[in-house]
SEVEX-548322 format. One record per residue (C-alpha): residue in three letters; residue number from 1; z, y, x. Coordinates in Angstrom, 2 decimals, padded with zeros to 5 digits. Each point is the difference from the previous one (the first is absolute). Example, Ala and Ser with C-alpha at 12.3 -4.5 7.8 and 13.67 -1.06 7.14 Angstrom:
BEGIN
code	pos	c3	c2	c1
ALA	1	007.80	-004.50	012.30 $
SER	2	-000.66	003.44	001.37 $
***
This chain:
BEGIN
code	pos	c3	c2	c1
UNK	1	-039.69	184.22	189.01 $
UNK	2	001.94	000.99	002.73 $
UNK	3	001.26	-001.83	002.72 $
UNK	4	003.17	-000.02	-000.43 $
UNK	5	000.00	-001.28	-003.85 $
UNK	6	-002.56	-002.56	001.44 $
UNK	7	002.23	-001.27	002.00 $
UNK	8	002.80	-000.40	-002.84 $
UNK	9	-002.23	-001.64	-002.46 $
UNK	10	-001.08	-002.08	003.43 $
UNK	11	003.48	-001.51	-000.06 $
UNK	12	000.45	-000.35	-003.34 $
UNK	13	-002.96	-002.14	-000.60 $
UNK	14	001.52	-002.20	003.29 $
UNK	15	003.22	-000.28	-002.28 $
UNK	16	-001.96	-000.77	-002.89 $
UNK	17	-001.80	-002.57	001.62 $
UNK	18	003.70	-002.05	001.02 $
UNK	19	000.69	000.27	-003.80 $
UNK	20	001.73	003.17	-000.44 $
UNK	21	-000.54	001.80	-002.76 $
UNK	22	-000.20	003.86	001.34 $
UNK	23	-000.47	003.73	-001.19 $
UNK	24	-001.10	002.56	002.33 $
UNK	25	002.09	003.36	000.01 $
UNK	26	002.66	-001.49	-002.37 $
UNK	27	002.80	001.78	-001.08 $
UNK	28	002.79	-001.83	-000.04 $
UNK	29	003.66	000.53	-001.61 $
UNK	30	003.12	-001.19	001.28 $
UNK	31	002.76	-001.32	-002.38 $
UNK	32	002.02	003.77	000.83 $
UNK	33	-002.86	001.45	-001.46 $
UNK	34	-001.99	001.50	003.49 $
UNK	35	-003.54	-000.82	-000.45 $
UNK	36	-002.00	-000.72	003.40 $
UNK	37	-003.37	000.10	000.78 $
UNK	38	-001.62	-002.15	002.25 $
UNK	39	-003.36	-000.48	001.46 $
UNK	40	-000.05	-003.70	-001.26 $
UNK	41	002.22	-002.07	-002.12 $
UNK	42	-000.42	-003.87	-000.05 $
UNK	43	001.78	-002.90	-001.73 $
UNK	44	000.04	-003.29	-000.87 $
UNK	45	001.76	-002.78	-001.89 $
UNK	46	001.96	-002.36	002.47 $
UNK	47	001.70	-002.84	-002.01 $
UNK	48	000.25	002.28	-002.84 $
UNK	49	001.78	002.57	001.90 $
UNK	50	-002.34	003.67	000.42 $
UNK	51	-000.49	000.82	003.61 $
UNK	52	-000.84	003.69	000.53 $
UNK	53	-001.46	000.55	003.75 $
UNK	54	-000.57	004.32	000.37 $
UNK	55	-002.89	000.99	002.56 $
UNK	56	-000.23	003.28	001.98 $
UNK	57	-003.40	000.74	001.40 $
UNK	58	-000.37	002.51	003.10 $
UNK	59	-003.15	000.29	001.36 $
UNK	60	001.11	002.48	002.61 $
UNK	61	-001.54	000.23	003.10 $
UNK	62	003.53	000.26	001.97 $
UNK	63	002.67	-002.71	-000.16 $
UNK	64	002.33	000.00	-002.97 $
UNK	65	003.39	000.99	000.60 $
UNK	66	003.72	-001.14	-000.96 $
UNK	67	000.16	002.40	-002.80 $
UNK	68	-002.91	-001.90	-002.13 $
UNK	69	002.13	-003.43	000.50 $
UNK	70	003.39	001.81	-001.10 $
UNK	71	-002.07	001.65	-003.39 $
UNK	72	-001.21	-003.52	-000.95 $
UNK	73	003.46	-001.34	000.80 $
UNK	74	001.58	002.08	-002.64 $
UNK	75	-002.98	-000.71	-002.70 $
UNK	76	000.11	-003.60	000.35 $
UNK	77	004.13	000.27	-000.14 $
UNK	78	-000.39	002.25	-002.86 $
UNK	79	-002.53	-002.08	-002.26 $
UNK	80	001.55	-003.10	001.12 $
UNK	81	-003.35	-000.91	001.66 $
UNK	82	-000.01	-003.49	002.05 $
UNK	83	-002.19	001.38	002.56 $
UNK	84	-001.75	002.96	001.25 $
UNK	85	-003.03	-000.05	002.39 $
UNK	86	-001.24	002.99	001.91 $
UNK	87	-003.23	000.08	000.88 $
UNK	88	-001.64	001.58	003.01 $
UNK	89	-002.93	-000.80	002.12 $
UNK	90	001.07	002.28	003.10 $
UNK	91	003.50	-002.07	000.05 $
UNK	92	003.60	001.05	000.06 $
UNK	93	002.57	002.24	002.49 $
UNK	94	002.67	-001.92	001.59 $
UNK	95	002.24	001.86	-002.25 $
UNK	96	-001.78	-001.59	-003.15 $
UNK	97	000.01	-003.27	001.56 $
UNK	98	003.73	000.32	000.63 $
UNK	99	000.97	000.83	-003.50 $
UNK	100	-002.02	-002.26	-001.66 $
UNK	101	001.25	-003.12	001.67 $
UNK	102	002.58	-001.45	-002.09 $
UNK	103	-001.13	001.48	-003.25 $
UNK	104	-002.74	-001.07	-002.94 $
UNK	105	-002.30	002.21	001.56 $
UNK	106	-003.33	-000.91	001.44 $
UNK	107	-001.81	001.63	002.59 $
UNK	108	-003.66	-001.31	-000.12 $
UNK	109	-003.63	001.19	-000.65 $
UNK	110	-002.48	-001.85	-001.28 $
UNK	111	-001.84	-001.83	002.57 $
UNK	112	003.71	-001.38	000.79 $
UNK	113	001.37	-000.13	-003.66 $
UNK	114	-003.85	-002.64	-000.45 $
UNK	115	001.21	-002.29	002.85 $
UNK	116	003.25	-000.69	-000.76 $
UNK	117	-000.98	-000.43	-003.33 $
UNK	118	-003.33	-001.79	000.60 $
UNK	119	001.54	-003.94	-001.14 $
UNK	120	001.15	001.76	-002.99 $
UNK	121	-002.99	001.77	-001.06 $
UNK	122	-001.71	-003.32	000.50 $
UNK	123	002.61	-001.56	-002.38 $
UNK	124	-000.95	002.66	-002.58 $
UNK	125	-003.18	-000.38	000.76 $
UNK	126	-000.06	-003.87	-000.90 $
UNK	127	002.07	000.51	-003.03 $
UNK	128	-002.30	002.56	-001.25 $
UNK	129	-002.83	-002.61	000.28 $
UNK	130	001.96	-002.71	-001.40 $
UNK	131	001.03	002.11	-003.02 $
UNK	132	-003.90	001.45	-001.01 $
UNK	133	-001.12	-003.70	000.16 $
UNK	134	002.32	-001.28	-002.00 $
UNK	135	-000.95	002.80	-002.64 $
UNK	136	-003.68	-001.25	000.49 $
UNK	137	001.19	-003.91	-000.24 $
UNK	138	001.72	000.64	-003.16 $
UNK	139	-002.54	002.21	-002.00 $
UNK	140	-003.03	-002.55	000.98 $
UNK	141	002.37	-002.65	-001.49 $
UNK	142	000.15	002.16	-003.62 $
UNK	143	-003.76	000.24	000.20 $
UNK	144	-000.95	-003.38	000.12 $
UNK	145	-001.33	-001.79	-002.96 $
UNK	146	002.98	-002.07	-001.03 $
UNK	147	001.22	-002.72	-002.67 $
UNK	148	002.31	001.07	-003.27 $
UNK	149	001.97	-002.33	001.28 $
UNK	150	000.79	001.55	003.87 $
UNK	151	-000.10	002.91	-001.43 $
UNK	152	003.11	-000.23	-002.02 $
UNK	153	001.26	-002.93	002.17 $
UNK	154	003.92	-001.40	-000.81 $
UNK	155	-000.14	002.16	-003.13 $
UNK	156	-002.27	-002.15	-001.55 $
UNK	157	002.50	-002.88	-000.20 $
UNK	158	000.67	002.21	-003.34 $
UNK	159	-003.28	-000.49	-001.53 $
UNK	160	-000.28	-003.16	000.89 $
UNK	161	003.29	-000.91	-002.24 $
UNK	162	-002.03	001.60	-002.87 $
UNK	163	-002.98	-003.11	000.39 $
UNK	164	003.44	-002.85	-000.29 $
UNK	165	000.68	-002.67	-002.67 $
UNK	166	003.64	000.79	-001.78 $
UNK	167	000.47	-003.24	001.99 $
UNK	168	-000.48	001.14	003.01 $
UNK	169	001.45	003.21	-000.35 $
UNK	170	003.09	-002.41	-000.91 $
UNK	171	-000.72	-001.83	003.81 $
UNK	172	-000.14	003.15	001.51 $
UNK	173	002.97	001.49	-001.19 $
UNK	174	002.14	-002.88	001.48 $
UNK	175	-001.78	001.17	003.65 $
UNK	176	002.46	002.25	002.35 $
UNK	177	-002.91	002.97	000.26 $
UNK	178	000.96	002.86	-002.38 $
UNK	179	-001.07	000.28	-003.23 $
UNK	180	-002.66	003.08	-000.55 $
UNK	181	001.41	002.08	-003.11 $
UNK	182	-001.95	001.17	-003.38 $
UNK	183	-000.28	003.50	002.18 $
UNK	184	-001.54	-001.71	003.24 $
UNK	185	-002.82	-001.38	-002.09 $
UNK	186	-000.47	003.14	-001.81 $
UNK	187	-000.05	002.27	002.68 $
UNK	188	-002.22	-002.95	002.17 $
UNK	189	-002.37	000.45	-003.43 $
UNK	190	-000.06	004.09	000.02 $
UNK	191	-001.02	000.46	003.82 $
UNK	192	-002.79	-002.76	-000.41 $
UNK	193	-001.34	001.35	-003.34 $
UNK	194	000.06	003.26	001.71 $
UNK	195	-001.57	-000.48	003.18 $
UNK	196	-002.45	-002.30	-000.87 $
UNK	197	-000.81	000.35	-003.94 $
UNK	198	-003.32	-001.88	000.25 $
UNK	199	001.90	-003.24	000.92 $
UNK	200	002.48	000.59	-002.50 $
UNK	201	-002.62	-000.05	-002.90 $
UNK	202	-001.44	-003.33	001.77 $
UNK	203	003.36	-001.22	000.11 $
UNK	204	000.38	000.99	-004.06 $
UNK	205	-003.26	-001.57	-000.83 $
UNK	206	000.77	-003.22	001.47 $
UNK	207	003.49	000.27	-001.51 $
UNK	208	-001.52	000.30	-003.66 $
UNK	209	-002.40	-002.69	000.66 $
UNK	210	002.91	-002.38	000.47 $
UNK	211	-000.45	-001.03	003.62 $
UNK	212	002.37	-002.05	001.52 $
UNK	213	002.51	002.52	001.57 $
UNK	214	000.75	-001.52	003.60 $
UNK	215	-003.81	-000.50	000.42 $
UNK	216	-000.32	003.90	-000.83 $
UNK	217	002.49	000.57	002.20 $
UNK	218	-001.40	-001.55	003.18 $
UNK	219	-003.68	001.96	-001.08 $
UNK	220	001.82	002.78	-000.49 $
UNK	221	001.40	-000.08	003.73 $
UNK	222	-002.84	-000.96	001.46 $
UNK	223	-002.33	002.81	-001.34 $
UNK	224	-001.30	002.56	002.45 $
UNK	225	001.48	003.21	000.25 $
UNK	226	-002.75	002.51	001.36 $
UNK	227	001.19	002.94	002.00 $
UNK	228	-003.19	002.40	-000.19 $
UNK	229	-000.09	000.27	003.52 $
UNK	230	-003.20	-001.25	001.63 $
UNK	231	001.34	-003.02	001.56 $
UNK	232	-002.34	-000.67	002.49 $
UNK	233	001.23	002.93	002.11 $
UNK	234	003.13	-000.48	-000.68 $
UNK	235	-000.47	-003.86	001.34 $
UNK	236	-001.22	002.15	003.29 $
UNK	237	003.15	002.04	000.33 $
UNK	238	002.28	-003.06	-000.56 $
UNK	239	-001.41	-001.47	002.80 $
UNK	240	-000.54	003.01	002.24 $
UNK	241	004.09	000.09	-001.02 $
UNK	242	000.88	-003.08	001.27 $
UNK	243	-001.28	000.41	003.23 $
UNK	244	001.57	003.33	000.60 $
UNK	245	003.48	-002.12	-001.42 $
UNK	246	-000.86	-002.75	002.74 $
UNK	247	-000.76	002.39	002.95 $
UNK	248	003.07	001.94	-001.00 $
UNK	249	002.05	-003.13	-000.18 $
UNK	250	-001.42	-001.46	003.32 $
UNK	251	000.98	003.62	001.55 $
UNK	252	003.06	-000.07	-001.05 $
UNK	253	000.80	-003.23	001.22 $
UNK	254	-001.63	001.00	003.42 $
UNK	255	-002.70	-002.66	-000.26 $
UNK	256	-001.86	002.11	002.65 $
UNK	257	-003.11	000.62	000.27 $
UNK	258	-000.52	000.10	-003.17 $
UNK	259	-003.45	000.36	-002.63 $
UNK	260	-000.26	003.20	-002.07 $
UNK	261	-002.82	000.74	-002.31 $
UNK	262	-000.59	003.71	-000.24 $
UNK	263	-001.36	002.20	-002.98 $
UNK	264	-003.83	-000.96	000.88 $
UNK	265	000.98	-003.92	-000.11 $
UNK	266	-000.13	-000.38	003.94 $
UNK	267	002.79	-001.94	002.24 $
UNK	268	001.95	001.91	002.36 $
UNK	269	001.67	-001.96	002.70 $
UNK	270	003.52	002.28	000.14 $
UNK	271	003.10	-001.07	002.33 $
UNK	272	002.61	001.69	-001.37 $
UNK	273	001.44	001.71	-003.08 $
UNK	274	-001.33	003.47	000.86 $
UNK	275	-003.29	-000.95	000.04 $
UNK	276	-000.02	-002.50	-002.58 $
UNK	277	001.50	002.39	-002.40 $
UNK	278	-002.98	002.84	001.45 $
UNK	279	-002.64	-002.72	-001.81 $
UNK	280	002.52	-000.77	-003.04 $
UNK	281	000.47	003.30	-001.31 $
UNK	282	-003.16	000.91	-000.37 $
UNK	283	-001.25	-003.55	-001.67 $
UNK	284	003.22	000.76	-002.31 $
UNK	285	-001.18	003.47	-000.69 $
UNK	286	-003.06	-001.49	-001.09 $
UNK	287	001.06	-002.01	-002.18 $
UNK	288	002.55	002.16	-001.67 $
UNK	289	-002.73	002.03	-000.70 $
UNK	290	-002.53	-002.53	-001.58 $
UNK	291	002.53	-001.87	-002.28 $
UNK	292	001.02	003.63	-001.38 $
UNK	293	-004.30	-000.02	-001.11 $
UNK	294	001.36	-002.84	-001.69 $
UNK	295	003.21	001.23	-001.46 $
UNK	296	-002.06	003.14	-000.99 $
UNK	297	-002.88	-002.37	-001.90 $
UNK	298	002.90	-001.97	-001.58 $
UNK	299	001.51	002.59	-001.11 $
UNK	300	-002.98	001.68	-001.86 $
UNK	301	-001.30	-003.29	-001.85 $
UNK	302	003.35	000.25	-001.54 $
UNK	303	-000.07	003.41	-001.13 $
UNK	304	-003.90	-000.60	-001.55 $
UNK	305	001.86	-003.09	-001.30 $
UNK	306	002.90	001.67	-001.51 $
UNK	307	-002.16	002.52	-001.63 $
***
């Protein structure tokens, strides 16, 4: 690659790293029709509101004159662009500096662009974290071995009504909680038959047999609900997960020094968020990896089931 597009895709993936979503060589077109393009295009959602930022790259070896800063002037005017950066790494004329000031425009290069932007790609950084472990978090919590019951948690107020004496269906309906509907128990009745037809032909049997319904009921909730992944490595990741959550948490709260446990299970002493988050990522890496074995196995006992 050459140096020059090396050094545009070098400040794109700074951009991306603060959040922005970017394109190198984009073309652009204005709302008068004129379509631009520019070495790198980057936005991002502020509030709701699109924020387009357009880069110029020179990796010249000479300083980069006025002219540049009046060209990206007019394409950031033109596209309605909220700011424009020009990048150089052998700096700026007087002339450039001169027009610039006042205007969205930029003059930066990358070593310069990283500092002033270092709290922020920290930010990002931490957020990034945050977000992956939260993915973990909430896929080890759909592979553990759970209960009918938590499993289909308020909604099971419904079935419950079924297992009630026309008494105390006559008691409840004088209570201020709101009446489930004909539909609500149907539709409670559909997904359960349908996700879990062995239990349903349990819960048939013992229907025909004339057991008592609340008592059928409360076994009914209480039966296991097996999720086919192998739950002694998932009990590892849980808790490999919640000491990534508490390191993060102590970080973030600036608890310092604080206790990290990287991928190999070994403390690191860090004292502040850049390093903690050097031993975090990787330990979250890891285990994004190892609960998608698990997804993957999951996955496949249901297709050998389903067919």
């Amino acid at each position: 690659m050459q140096p020059w597009k090396r050094y545009q895709y070098d400040a794109a993936q700074l951009l991306s790293e603060l959040g922005f979503a970017v394109q190198v060589e984009d073309q652009i077109t204005s709302s008068r029709g004129a379509t631009h393009e520019v070495d790198v295009s980057a936005r991002r959602a502020v509030a709701g509101v699109e924020v387009l930022w357009v880069v110029e790259c020179k990796l010249w070896r000479s300083r980069v004159g006025k002219e540049k800063v009046a060209a990206l002037s007019a394409i950031c005017e033109d596209l309605g662009a909220d700011r424009g950066l020009l990048m150089s790494e052998t700096g700026f004329q007087s002339g450039a500096l001169q027009m610039a000031s006042g205007r969205n425009i930029t003059l930066t290069s990358l070593e310069d662009l990283r500092a002033t932007a270092a709290a922020d790609l920290q930010l990002a950084r931490q957020h990034q974290a945050d977000d992956r472990l939260r993915v973990v978090e909430m896929a080890l919590g759909e592979m553990r071995d759970t209960t009918v019951g938590a499993e289909f948690g308020e909604i099971l107020k419904v079935i419950y009504l079924l297992g009630l004496s026309r008494e105390e269906h006559a008691q409840r309906a004088e209570e201020p909680e709101a009446r489930p509907t004909v539909q609500d128990v149907l539709a409670v009745a559909d997904r359960f038959h349908q996700q879990h037809p062995d239990l349903a032909q349990k819960e048939d049997a013992d229907r025909r047999r004339g057991k008592e319904s609340p008592e059928r009921v409360e076994r009914m909730l209480q039966t296991s609900v097996p999720r086919r992944a192998d739950q002694e490595e998932v009990g590892v990741l849980a808790r490999a997960a919640v000491k990534c959550r508490t390191s993060l948490n102590e970080g973030t709260l600036g608890k310092w020094p604080v206790l990290a446990e990287d991928q190999e299970g070994k403390l690191r002493t860090t004292w502040c968020m850049r390093q903690l988050l050097d031993v975090l990522e990787k330990s979250i890496g890891d285990l994004s990896r190892r609960v998608d074995i698990q997804r993957q196995q999951v996955e496949r006992e249901r297709a050998e089931t389903a067919s």
